[in-house]
Each structure stands twice: as structure tokens, then as C-alpha cells.
Steps between C-alpha positions, in 0.01 A plus 500: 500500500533802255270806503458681166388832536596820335502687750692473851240336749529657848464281749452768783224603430303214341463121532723298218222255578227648292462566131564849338394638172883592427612136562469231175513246767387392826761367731468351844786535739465320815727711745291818380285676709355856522726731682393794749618848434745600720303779720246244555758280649635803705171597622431163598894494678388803730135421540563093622694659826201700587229241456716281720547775774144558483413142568777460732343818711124369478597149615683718800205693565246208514732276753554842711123659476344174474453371824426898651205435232366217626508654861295717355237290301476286865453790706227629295313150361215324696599162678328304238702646227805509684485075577359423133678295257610584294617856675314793361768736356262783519226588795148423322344650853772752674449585852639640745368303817888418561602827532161582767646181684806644525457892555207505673276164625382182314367191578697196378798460683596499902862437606620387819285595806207629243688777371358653128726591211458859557654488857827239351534757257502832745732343775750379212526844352529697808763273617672500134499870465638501871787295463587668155509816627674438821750326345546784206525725763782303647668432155473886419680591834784232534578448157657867414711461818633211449564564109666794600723324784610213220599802235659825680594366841820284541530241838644142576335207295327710321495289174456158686193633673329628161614202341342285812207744455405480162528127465107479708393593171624131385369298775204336368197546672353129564803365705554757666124529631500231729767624682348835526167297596684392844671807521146707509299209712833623762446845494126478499477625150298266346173552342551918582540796269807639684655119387400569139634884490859404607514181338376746171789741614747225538451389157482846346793723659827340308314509153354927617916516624637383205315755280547836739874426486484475154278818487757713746812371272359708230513810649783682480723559815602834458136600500489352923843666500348807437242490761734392774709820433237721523476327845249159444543248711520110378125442620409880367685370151280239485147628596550835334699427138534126470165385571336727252725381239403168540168541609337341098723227626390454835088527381572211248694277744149598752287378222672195449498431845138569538447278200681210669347522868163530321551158311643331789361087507733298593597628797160559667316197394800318733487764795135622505224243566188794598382733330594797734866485344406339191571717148311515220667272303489244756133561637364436118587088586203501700310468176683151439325222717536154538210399193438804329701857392299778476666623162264866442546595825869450527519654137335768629708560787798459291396818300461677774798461641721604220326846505745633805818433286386636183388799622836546716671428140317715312480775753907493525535369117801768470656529770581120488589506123706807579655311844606144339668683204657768636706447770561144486872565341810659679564840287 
């Protein structure tokens, strides 16, 4: 259908829809429709990728940070809030008779033999802290000697045997702990801290390895060629100008190890069974009978034993940024 107007009627701006004092008649155009100006439509082109980043990291953040929040809500809500129904998502009555269980003495819980929350929780962080450190210790000392064997020194096999060596990292853990299960109930190992340390150390060495060699690659040869003409030895080389060099490197490859022997499960809910050897990690099943889980108190315990690594990450924050971008590339 015609439009009669007498003058031009732009359609960017305004509907051809409605009626205008300029037009003699009304026309209806069924494929018309009011346009958007175009730096609406470009604001709305870069602002649509935000809003769905945005959602995209809040939906991340809830499905990370949501379960450490409801550790957190059961650790510090009363039993009868904690078993309601439907779950309270905020603590009407917060207490903290979980963490007085825990820390110091409570009444409400006895494990095997009689023994209180408190003392589960000592004698699983004293023996956590003791095989973490013992087998950082370990990591810290072997792991720069064997990196540097793999990357300056040249001997027979020596590719086959750090091919041979790095592939424990794939070996899966499950399978391969029943063998290690008869292999420790041999040697007397079983349900002993000694067991856990090198069974930690085992585990931890070819991954440590892998990143010291990487680490020595990236420093320059002439600079040990330098210090063996001014009459360095190889082991003076390496304790006097290498290890410095690498030593970012070596703290962050300690961290991680300290990290992993402090998270250990697997592994010593198979080969402990008392709680003289028992971790942290493992010791906090206790809470878990046969009728009834005691959900603050291993909440509770949970939170507390989380506070050893974050401090050790926050403590060594840059050194470990510093060590798993810096030397992890051959210069």
C-alpha cells in the first residue's frame, strides 16, 4: 500500500506504524517495526559478552566456594539446625561447641577405646605435620640431585631410566595400592609413619625430578663453565652457583610436595588402621560411624586442618609464583 506524505518519512528513527501530523494518511505495513539506533545495538554487542562472563564466573564461584561454605555453616550451626529440614542456609544460633570439641575437650563424641575429639585431632596433626615435613625434607634434598644428574651429567641409559622414571607419575594410585599393601605387610611397614613418608617420597620424587631438570636446563652453561675455571668442582658447581639459581624453583616444587603429603587419603586409610600413624585426613573418619556422622565436628575439624597449607601458601605466595613460572622453560 501507498504512503502519501510530503515529506520523506524516516524510518530510522521512527515507527511507520504510527500516525504523523505530516502524513494525509495512515498506513499499516505489516513487516514494519521500530528499529534500534545503531550504538544501542553496539553497546548491547560488547555488553552481552560481559554479562555472560559474569554469569559464567558466578556459576564457577558458587560450584567451587559452595561446598567450603557449607563446611562452614556445619561447623558453626547447633545439631538441631544442622539435621533440620529443610537445611538452614544460615546459622539462626552460631556456636562454636565444634570447634571446643575439637581444639580443646567436649562432651559428645568418644572414638575407639574412649578417645575424645580433641585427642583424634592432636595425634592426626602431629603425625600429618610429621610426615609432611619429613618427606619435604627428603623431596628438597634428592630432587636437585637428581634434576641435576638428568640435565648436565651424561651416562649409559640415561634417557630409558628418566623415561622409566617419570612414567610413576602415570601409574594410578588404586591398582597399584594393593600391591604396595603386601609389599608393606612384608617389610613390616604397615600401619607406621616411616611406611607413609617413603610411600609419600615414592610418589613425589619423579614429578620434584622432572621440574629441577627443567629448572637447571634454564641456566646457562657457560655460567657453571665459569665457576669450574676458576677451579669449582661438579658438586661445588652445584651447591655454590646452580642451586641458588634454582633455589624459587626448588621452594615451589617443596611446597607442592608439602601440599601433596599433607592431603594424602588414599594411601593411609589402606596402610594405617591406629591412630599412632594415622594423618589428619584419615583420623577425621572416626567421626563417621555405623548409624550416625557427626557432621559439626568433622566440619570443624575440616577447617582446621586446611589452616597448615594456607598459611605455608601464603607465607611462600612468591616464591612459588616466581618458581612455577620462571624456570620451568629451557632458555
Amino acid at each position: 500500500m501507498r504512503i502519501f506524505s510530503e515529506q520523506r518519512h524516516d524510518v530510522r528513527y521512527s515507527c511507520p506504524c504510527r500516525t504523523s501530523a505530516r502524513l494525509r494518511t495512515f498506513s499499516f505495513m505489516p513487516n514494519a517495526c521500530c528499529r534500534i539506533p545503531q550504538k544501542t545495538v553496539m553497546r548491547l554487542q560488547r555488553l552481552i559478552p560481559k554479562i555472560v562472563l559474569g554469569l559464567a564466573i558466578v556459576l564457577i564461584l558458587c560450584w567451587t566456594l559452595g561446598p567450603f561454605y557449607w563446611v562452614i555453616i556445619s561447623a558453626i550451626s547447633p545439631r538441631v539446625e544442622l539435621y533440620a529440614k529443610p537445611p538452614h542456609w544460615f546459622p539462626q544460633n552460631p556456636t562454636l561447641h565444634a570447634f571446643h570439641s575439637v581444639l580443646i575437650e567436649g562432651e559428645g563424641f568418644r572414638g575407639g577405646g574412649g578417645i575424645s575429639a580433641a585427642t583424634l585431632i592432636r595425634k592426626g596433626l602431629y603425625n600429618s605435620l610429621v610426615i609432611a615435613l619429613v618427606t619435604t625434607s627428603l623431596v628438597m634434598i634428592a630432587s636437585p640431585l637428581l634434576g641435576y644428574a638428568f640435565s648436565r651429567l651424561h651416562f649409559p641409559g640415561r634417557t630409558l631410566f628418566f623415561i622409566v622414571f617419570i612414567g610413576i607419575i602415570a601409574l594410578p594410585p588404586w591398582p597399584v595400592l594393593i600391591g604396595l599393601f603386601a609389599e608393606f605387610s612384608y617389610l613390616q611397614l604397615l600401619d607406621s609413619k616411616i611406611g607413609l613418608i617413603l610411600l609419600s617420597f615414592t610418589f613425589r620424587i619423579p614429578f620434584e625430578t622432572w621440574f629441577m631438570k627443567g629448572y637447571f636446563e634454564a641456566i646457562p652453561r657457560d655460567v657453571e663453565d665459569a665457576a669450574r675455571i676458576d677451579g669449582c668442582s661438579y658438586l661445588g658447581t652445584l651447591f655454590r652457583v646452580s642451586i641458588p639459581m634454582v633455589m624459587p624453583g626448588l621452594i615451589a616444587v617443596s611446597i607442592i610436595s608439602f601440599l601433596f603429603s599433607w592431603n594424602m587419603f588414599a594411601a593411609p586409610l589402606i596402610l594405617t588402621y591406629t591412630l599412632k600413624s594415622k594423618p589428619l585426613t584419615v583420623a577425621m573418619t572416626e567421626f563417621i560411624g555405623q548409624y550416625y556422622v557427626h557432621w559439626d565436628l568433622m566440619s570443624a575439624a575440616a577447617l582446621v586442618a586446611i589452616v597448615p597449607p594456607i598459611l605455608v601458601v601464603l607465607f611462600f605466595q612468591k616464591f612459588l609464583v616466581k618458581g612455577l613460572t620462571a624456570g620451568a622453560v629451557k632458555a
